[in-house]
MIDRENLUM-849461 format. One record per residue: residue in one letter; residue number from 1; x negated, y, z of N, C-alpha, C in turn. Coordinates in steps of 0.05 Angstrom, whole numbers. Layout:
% residues N
<tigu A; NUM; <X; Y; Z>; <X; Y; Z>; <X; Y; Z>>
...
***
This chain:
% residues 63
<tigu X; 1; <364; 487; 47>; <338; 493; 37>; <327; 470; 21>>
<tigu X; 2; <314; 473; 2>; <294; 462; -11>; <276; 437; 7>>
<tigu X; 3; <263; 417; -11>; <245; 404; 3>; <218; 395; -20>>
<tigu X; 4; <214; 425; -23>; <188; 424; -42>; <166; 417; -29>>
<tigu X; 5; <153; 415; -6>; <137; 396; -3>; <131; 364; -1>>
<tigu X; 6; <154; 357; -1>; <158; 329; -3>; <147; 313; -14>>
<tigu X; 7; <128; 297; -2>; <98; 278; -23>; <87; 294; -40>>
<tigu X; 8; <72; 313; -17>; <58; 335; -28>; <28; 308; -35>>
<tigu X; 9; <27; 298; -13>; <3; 290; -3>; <-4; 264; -28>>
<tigu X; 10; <20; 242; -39>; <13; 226; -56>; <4; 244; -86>>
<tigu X; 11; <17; 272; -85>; <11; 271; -121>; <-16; 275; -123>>
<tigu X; 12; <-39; 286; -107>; <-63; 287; -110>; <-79; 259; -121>>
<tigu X; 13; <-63; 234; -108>; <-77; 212; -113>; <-74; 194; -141>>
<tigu X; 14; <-90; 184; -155>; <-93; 168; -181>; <-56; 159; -184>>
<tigu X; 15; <-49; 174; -203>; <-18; 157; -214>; <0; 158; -191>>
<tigu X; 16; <-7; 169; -170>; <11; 191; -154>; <14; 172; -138>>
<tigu X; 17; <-10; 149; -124>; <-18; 123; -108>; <1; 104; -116>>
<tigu X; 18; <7; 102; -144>; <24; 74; -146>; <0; 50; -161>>
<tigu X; 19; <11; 25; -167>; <-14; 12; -165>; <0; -19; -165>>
<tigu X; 20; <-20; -35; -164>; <-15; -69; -155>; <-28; -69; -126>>
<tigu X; 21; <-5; -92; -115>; <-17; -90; -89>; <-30; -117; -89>>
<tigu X; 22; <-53; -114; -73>; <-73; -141; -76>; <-55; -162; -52>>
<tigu X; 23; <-44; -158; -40>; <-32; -184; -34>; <-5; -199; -38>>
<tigu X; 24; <16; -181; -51>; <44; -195; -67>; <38; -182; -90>>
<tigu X; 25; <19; -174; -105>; <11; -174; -135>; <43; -162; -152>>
<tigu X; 26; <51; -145; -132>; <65; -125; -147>; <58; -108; -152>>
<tigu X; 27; <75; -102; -185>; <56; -71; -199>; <65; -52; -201>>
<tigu X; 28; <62; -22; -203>; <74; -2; -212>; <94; 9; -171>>
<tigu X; 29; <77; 2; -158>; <91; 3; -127>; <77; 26; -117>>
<tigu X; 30; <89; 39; -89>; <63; 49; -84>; <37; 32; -59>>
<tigu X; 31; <23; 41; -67>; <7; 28; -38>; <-19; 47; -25>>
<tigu X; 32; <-3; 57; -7>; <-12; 79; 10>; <-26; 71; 33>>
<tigu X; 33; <-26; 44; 40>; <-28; 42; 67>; <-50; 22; 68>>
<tigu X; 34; <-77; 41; 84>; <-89; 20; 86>; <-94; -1; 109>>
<tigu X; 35; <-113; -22; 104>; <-96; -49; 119>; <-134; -73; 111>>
<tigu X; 36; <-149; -74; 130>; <-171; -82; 129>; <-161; -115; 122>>
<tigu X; 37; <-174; -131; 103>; <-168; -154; 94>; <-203; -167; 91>>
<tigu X; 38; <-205; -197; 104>; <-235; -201; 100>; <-252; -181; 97>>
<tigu X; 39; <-253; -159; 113>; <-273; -149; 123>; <-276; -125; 105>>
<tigu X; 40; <-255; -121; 88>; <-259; -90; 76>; <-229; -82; 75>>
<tigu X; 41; <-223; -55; 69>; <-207; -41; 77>; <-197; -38; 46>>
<tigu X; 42; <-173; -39; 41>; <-159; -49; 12>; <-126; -30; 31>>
<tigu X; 43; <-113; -21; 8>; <-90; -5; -1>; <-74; -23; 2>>
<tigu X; 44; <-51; -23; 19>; <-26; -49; 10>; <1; -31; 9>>
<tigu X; 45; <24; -57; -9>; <47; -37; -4>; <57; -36; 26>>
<tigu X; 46; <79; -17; 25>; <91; -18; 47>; <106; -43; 63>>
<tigu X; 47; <119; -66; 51>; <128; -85; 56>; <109; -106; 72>>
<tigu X; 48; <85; -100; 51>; <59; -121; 62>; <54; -111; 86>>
<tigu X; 49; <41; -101; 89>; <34; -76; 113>; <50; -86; 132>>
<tigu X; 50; <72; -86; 142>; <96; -92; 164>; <93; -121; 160>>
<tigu X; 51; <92; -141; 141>; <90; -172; 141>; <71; -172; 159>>
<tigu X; 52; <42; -162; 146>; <11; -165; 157>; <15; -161; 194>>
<tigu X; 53; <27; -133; 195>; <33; -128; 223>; <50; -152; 240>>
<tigu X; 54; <65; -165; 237>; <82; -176; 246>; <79; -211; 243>>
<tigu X; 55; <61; -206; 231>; <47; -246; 231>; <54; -263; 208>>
<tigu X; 56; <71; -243; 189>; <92; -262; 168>; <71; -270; 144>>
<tigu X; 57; <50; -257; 136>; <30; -258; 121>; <6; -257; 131>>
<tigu X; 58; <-5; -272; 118>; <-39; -284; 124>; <-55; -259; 125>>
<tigu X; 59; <-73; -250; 127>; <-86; -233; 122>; <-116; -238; 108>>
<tigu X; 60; <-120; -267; 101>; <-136; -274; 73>; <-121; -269; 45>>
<tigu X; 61; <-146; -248; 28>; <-139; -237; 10>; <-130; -267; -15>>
<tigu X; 62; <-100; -257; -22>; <-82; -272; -45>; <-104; -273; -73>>
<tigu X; 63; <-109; -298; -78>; <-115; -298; -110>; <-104; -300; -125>>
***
């Protein structure tokens, strides 16, 4: 069978949720997942996300 639903849920979102991620400032990724940073709630990629979880990255927002 088919798997025509498959990231039914990203194509609704702007560029089909791909993007820069505000904390490894990679572009064209997706970033689905949100992830509260200084006190507001910001999109990260998936890699960040599991760093952030796991202690490997700071969780003060990257300039």
């Amino acid at each position: 069978m088919s798997k025509a639903h498959r990231g039914k849920g990203i194509r609704e979102l702007f560029a089909h949720g791909r993007g820069e991620c505000p904390v490894c400032k990679r572009y064209n990724i997706k970033v689905i997942y949100e992830q509260e940073i200084d006190g507001e709630k910001l999109k990260v990629c998936k890699t960040c996300k599991a760093a952030i979880k796991h202690g490997k990255k700071s969780l003060v927002k990257a300039n």
